[in-house]
C-alpha positions in Angstrom: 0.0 0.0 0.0 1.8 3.1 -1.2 5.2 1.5 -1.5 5.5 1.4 -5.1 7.8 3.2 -7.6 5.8 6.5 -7.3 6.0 6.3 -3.2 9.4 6.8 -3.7 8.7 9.8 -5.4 6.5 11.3 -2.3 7.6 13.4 1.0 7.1 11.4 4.1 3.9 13.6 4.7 2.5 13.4 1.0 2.7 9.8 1.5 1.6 9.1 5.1 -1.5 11.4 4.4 -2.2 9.1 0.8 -1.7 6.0 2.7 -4.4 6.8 4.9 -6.9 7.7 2.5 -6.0 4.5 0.4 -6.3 2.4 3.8 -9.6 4.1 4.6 -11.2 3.5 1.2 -10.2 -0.1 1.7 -11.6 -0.8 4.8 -15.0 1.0 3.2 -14.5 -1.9 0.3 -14.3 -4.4 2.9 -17.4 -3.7 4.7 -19.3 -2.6 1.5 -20.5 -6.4 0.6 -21.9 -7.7 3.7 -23.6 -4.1 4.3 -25.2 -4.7 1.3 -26.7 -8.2 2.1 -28.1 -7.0 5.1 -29.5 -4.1 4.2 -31.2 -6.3 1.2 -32.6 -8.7 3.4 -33.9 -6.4 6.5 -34.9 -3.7 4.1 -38.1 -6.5 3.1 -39.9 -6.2 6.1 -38.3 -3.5 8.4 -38.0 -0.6 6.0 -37.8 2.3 7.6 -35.4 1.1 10.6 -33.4 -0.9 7.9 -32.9 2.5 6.5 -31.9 4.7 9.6 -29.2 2.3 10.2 -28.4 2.6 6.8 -28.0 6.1 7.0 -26.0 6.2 10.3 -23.7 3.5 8.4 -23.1 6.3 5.7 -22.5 9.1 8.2 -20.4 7.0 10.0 -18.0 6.1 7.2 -18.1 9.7 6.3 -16.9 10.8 10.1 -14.6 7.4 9.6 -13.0 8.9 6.5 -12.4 12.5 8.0 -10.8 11.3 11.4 -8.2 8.4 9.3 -7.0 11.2 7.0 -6.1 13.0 9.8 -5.0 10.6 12.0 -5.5 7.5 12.5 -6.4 7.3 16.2 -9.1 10.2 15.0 -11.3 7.1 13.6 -12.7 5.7 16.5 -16.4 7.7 16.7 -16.6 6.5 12.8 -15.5 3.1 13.5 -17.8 2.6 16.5 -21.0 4.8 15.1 -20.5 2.2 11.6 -20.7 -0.8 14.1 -23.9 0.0 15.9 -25.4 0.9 12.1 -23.7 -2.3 10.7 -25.0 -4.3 14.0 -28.5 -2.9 13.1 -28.4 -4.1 10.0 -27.3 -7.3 10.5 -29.8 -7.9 12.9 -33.0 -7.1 10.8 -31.1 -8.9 7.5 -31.1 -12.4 9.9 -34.8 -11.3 10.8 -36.1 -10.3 7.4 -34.2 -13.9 6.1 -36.1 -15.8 8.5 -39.0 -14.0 8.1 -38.3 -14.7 4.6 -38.1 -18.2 5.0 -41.4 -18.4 7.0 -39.8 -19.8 10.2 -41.2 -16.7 11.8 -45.1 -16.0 11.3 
């Protein structure tokens, strides 16, 4: 990550403050597929609070973003506001699956 021929090229700054953002929009990448799923499979039958957690997952990375680029320490609120959203989410995906599958009536 950032270590490459044009790294070399970069000020210790330019390139700590490019690793971060790269690492950031990783970790978003990471988390971007399962948030998906859940929010597909909750968003069936709990709409609306499928979509506030939704919401406070976007915030979230936004804050998450902001805090990384400046330091990385500065990511926590993000980090911990995306897991309550992502932990929302998850939740009503497992519901709105077994709901899905009628194991719930």
């Amino acid at each position: 990550m950032g270590n490459g021929f044009f790294a070399d090229k970069l000020s210790y700054k330019a390139w700590f403050d490019f690793n971060n953002a790269q690492r950031a929009h990783y970790n978003y990448l990471e988390n971007l597929t399962p948030l998906l799923v859940w929010h597909l499979l909750g968003i069936v039958y709990h709409p609306l609070l499928t979509a506030a957690f939704g919401f406070l997952c976007i915030i979230s990375r936004i804050l998450y973003t902001i805090g990384y680029m400046k330091t990385p320490n500065s990511r926590v609120l993000g980090a911990l506001l995306f897991d309550v959203g992502f932990l929302g989410l998850f939740v009503l995906g497992v519901l709105g699956a077994v709901k899905g599958l009628r194991f719930i009536h």
